[in-house]
N, C-alpha and C positions, 0 to 999 in steps of 0.2 A: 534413495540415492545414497551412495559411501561418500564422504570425506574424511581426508586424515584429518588429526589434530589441528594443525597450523592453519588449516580452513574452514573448523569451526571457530576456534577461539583464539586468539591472541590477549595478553596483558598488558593494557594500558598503549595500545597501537592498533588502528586501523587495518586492514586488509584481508579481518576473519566476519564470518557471519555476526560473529560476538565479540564482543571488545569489555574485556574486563578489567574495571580502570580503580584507583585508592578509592573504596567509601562503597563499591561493589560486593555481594556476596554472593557469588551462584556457586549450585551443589550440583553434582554428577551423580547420579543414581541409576539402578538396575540392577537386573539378577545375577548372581552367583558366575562368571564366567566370560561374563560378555568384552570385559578388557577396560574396566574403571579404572585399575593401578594403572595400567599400563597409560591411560589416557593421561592423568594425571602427569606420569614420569616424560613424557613426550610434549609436556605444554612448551612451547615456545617461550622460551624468557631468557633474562639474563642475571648478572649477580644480584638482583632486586630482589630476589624471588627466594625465597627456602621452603623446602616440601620437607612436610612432618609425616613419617607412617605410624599411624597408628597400631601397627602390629609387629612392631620391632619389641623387644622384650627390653624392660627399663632395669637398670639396674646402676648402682652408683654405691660408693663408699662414701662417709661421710668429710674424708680429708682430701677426696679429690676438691673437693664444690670450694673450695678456697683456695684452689690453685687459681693462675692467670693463663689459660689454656689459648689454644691456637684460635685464632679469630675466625668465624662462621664465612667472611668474606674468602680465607685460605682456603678451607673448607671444601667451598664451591668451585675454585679453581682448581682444586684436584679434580673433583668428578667432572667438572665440565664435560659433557659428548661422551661420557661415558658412565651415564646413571645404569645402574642395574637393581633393579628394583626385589630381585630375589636374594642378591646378595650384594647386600648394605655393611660393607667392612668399613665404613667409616662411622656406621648407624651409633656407636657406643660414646664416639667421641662427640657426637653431634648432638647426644642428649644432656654430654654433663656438659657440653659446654653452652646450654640451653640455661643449666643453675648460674653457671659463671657467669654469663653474661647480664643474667637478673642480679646476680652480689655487684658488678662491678657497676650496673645502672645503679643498685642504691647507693652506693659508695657517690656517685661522682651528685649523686641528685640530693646527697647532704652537704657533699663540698659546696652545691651550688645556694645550698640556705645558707651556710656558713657565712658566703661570700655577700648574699646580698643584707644578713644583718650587718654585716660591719659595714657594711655600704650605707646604712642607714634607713634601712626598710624594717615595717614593725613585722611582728611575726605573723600576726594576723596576715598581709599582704604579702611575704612569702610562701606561704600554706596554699591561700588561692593559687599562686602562678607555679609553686613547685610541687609536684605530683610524686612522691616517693613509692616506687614501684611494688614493695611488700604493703602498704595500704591500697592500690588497688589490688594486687590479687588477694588479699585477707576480705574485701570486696564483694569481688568475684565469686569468691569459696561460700559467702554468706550468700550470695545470691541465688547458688547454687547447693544451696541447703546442707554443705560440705561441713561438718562440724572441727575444722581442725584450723589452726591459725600461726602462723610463718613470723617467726621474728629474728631478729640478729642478737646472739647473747652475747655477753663481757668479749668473750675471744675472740671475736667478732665471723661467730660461727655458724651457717643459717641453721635456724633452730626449729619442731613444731612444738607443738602444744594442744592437746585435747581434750576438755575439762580440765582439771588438775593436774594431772600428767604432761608432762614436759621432755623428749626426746630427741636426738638427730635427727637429720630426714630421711639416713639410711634405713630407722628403723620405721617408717612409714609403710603403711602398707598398701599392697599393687596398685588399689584404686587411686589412692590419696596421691603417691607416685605418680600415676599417669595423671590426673587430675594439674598438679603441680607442673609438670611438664609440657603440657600441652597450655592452657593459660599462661605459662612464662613465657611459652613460642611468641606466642601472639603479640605480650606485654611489653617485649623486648624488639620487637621488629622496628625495624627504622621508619621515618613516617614516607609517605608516598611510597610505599613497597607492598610486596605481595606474600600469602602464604601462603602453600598449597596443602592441605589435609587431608589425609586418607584416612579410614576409618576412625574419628576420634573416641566413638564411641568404644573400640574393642576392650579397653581394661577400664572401662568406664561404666558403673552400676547405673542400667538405664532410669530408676528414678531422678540421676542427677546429671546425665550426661546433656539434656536440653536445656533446662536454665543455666547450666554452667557453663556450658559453649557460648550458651547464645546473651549470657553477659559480659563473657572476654570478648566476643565482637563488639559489643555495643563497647564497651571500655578503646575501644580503636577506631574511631570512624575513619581514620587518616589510611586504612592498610586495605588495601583487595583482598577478599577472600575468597579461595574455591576449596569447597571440602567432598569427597567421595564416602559415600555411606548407601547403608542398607537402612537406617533408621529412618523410620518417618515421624517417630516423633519429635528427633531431632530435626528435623525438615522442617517441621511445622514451628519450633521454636524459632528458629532462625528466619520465617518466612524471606527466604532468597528473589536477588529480582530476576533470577533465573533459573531454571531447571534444565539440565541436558538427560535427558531419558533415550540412556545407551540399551540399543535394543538389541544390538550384537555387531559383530565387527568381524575382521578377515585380514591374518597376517600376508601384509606386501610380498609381493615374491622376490627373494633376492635380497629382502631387507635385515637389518643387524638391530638390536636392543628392541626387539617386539614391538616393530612399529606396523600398524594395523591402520585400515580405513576402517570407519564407523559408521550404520545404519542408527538414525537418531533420530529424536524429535524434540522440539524446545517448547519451555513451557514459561510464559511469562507469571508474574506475580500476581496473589489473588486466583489463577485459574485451576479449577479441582484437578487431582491427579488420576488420569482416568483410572477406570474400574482392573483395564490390565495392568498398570505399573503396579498398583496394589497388591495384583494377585501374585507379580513375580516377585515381589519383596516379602511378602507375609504366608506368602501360600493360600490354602483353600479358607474360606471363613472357617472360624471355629462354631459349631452350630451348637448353640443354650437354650435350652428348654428348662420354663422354669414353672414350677408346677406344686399345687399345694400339699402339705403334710411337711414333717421334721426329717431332717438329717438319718431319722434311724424307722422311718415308717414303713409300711409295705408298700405304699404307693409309689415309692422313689425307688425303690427295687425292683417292681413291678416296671414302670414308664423304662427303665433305664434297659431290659429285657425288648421291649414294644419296639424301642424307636433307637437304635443298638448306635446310632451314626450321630445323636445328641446326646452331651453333657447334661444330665439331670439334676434340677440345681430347687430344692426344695423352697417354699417363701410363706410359711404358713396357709393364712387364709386367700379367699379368690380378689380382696383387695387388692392385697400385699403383693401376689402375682400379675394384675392388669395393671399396677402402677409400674411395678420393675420393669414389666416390658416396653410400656410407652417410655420411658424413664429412656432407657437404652436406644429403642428408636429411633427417639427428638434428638438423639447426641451420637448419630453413628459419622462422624467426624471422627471423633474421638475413641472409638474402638474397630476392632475387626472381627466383629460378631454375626451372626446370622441367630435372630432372635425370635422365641413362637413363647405361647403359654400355653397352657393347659390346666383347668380347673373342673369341676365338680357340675353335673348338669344344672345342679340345686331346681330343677322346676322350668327350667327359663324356654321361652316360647322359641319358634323358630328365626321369629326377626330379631330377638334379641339374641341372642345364637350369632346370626350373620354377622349383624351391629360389630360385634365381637369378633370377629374373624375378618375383618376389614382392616382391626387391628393387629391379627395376627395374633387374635387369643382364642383359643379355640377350646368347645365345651364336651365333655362326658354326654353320649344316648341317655347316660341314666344318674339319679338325683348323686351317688355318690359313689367312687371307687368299688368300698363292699358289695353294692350292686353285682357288679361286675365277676368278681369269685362266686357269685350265684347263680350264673345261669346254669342254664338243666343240662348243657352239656357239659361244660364242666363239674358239677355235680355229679354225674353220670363217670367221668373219667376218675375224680376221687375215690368214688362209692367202686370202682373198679379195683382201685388199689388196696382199698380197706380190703376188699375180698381176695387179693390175692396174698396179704399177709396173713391175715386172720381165718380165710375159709366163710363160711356159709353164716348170714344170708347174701344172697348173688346180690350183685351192685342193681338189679332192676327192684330187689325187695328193698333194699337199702333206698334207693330213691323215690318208691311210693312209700316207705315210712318219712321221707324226709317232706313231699308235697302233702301227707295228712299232715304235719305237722306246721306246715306252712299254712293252711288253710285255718287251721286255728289261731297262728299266729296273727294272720293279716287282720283276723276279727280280734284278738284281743289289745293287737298295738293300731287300732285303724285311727282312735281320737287324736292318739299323739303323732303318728305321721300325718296326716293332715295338719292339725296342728305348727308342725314343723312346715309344711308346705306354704301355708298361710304366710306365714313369716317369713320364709324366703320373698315370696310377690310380695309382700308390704312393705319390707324396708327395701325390695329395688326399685319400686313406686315410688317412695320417699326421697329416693337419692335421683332418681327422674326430674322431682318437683322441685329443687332448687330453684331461687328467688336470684332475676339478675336485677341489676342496676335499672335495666330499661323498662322493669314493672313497676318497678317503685315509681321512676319517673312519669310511667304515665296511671300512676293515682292506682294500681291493681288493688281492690282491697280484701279478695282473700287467694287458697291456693286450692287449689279444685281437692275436694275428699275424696278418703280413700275408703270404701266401704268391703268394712272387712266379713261383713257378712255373706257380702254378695261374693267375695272372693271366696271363704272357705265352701259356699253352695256348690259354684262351680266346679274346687278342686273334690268336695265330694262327690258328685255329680259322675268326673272322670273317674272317679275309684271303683265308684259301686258300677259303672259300664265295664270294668275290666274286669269285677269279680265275679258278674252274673255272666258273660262269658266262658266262665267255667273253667281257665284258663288261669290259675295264680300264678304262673310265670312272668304271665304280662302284667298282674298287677306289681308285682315284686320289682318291676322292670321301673314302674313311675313312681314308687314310694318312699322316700328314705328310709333304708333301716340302721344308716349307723345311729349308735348310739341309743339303741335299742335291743327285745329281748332278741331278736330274728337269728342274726349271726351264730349267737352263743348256742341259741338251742337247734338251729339246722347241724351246726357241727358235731355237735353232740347225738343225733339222730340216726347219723353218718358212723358215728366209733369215734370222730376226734375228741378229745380232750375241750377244747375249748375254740373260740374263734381263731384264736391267734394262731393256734396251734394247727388247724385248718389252710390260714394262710401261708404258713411256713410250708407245710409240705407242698403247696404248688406250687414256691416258689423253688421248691428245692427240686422238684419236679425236672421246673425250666433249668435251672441252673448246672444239673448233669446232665442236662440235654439230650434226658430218657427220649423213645420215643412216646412216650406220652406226654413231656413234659413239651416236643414239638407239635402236638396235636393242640395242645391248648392253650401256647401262644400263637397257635395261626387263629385259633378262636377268639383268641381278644384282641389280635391285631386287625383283622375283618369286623371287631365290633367298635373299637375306637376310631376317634375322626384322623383322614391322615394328614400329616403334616406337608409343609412346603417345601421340596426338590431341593437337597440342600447343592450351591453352587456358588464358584464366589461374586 
């Protein structure tokens, strides 16, 4: 259902759906278009009321801000019935006289200590009662992590200061400007009054636009606020006791100053912002896959190829990766992420696999990346290219010299990959067998062993069935070889130079997006697990 303005809200009066009264804060939000300014410029009020736009360009000399300019009340009575929200010819005078009127509050709020020590009040008990307006916003600015601070010098000139540095406020810069501007709105409103704000955040750096709003409200409880914004993290600082979620609107017919009926919905305080307002404020999630090896590896070159539609965000080991993701998970409050991992198969069984994928960490077919530049079709497409730089021998002699060689290898590295297998299963046994509270309590007096003989039987067990098979691909498929001779001497078997030098070229492969270089990432994307539908 459409209402106009006047029928959802009214300020500090009866007869709208909403009734927004001094010590009120509700925010008007939604997408790009739907007619937020315009709702704002339309709110029903009277000279109680001053609307701040945030997207008015700030700009002041430092000798206007000591003038005694036209009072904000005059102001109003110009525009009265005829706000136009595109074009604000009044917008310039309505900023400086935003300073002015904060110089002429400090002015009359030191007359007024003046007045009560010769009255005979100690200063201690002027301090509490009298509130000098550049100590709350110097305040304000601290609380909003603003490193700059507002004073009155000799000439009695408003002055900043930032560190050591001490200049006009003309020379302040955009942020600090609007910063300034918009807290002086606020500081300076009369009590039992309202303020409307539209975007505060636009010249405002959003690390400090939410605490620093949302301590110039609290600095006010006596004023209504309604502020229009795209932020939600400023949403979330201010927690408003109400939300208007403008879902789209429709110019009156026949009407003058863009007045519009509005499809809406309200949202009281405490209640989650559903999944669509999010999605027209922020857009699609950003989808982070974060996955093990360094900033400069081949796996993060590799994944970033695989899964073309996630940010590939390296986190060393497969720790460091299941903590970052549950990390982000347990706090998606707090960002607009769409989050997966991906790690190393290291050995791990099918249920522990799952276990893992419940969390939305998801594991390698096989014990490590280099696995993966090994299979025999890719082998096969390398050993292809080697032949067509170099000439004979054909890529098929090139690959049964590369499988003799493998076949020696898998006997001469078999103790130490196993070896490495073992230890993978041991220490994720170990980190299984953690001690809580409630065994202690009831008397447990040991922790079940881990018999590591019985483990490396087993994993030799699966090796030697894979190599009497006949089949050393499949053994190659369960064994780790990083970190081993395997890599260096298949590459080399092949014509490359060295491992690395191996993985560069198929990377290089993909990345001119030869057709060969498409052939064998459809082959690693059909052998890697897929990830989750990104959506917001």
């Amino acid at each position: 259902m459409k209402k106009e303005v006047h029928e959802i809200l009214r300020l500090g009066q009866s007869g709208a759906e909403l009734t927004l009264a001094p010590g009120d804060t509700f925010v008007v939000t939604g997408p790009n278009g739907v007619g937020k300014s315009a709702f704002l410029a339309h709110v029903p009020s009277d000279f109680s009321v001053e609307r701040f736009f945030g997207s008015r360009a700030i700009s002041f000399t430092s000798d206007e801000t000591s003038e005694v300019g036209q009072t904000v009340q005059t102001l109003m009575a110009n525009i009265a019935g005829s706000t136009n929200r595109y074009l604000n010819h009044w917008g310039e005078q309505h900023l400086k006289s935003v300073v002015k009127r904060l110089m002429q509050k400090e002015s009359q709020a030191a007359q007024d200590i003046v007045k009560k020590l010769n009255g005979g009040a100690t200063y201690l008990e002027v301090r509490e009662k009298v509130l000098l307006p550049l100590n709350q916003l110097n305040s304000v600015f601290e609380a909003g992590r603003l490193p700059v601070h507002l004073y009155v010098d000799e000439s009695g000139e408003l002055c900043a200061k930032r560190g050591n540095a001490s200049f006009g406020i003309n020379r302040m810069s955009d942020g600090e400007r609007a910063a300034l501007l918009v807290v002086a709105a606020i500081l300076v409103r009369p009590k039992n009054s309202f303020i409307l704000i539209d975007e505060p955040e636009r010249h405002l750096n959003p690390s400090i636009s939410g605490p620093l709003i949302a301590a110039a409200v609290r600095a006010r409880p006596d004023v209504g606020f309604l502020f229009a914004t795209h932020d939600l993290s400023l949403i979330e600082w201010l927690k408003p006791e109400k939300i208007i979620h403008i879902q789209d609107s429709e110019m009156m017919f026949g009407s003058v100053n863009d007045q519009r009926r509005y499809t809406y919905a309200i949202l009281g305080q405490g209640e989650d912002l559903p999944e669509t307002l999010r999605y027209a404020l922020l857009g699609s999630r950003k989808a982070l896959l974060i996955v093990e090896g360094t900033a400069s590896s081949e796996d993060r070159a590799l994944y970033s190829h695989v899964y073309p539609n996630w940010n590939v965000i390296p986190r060393e080991g497969s720790g460091s990766v299941q903590a970052g993701v549950a990390a982000l998970r347990e706090n998606g409050d707090y960002h607009w992420l769409r989050v997966a991992g991906l790690i190393d198969g290291d050995g791990r069984s099918l249920d522990e696999r799952q276990v893992l994928e419940r969390k939305q960490v998801f594991s390698l077919p096989v014990p490590t990346i280099e696995n993966i530049f090994f299979m025999k079709e890719i082998l096969f497409e390398m050993a292809s290219a080697v032949q067509e730089l170099f000439g004979l021998p054909t890529a098929q002699e090139r690959l049964d010299l590369v499988e003799k060689e493998l076949r020696n290898l898998l006997l001469e590295e078999k103790d130490e990959m196993i070896a490495r297998r073992v230890a993978w299963a041991a220490n994720r046994a170990l980190e299984s067998k953690k001690v809580s509270v409630d065994e202690i309590r009831a008397n447990k007096k040991t922790i079940d062993p881990i018999d590591l003989l019985e483990l490396k039987s087993t994993i030799k067990s699966e090796y030697d069935l894979a190599t009497l098979k006949g089949d050393v691909y499949e053994a190659l498929g369960i064994m780790p070889i990083k970190n081993t001779k395997i890599p260096g001497r298949l590459a080399k078997s092949m014509g490359y130079g060295s491992a690395k030098s191996y993985y560069q070229a198929i990377l290089t492969q993909i990345q001119n997006k030869t057709e060969r270089g498409a052939r064998i990432i459809t082959l690693i994307q059909a052998s890697l697990p897929p990830l989750p539908a990104i959506s917001f």
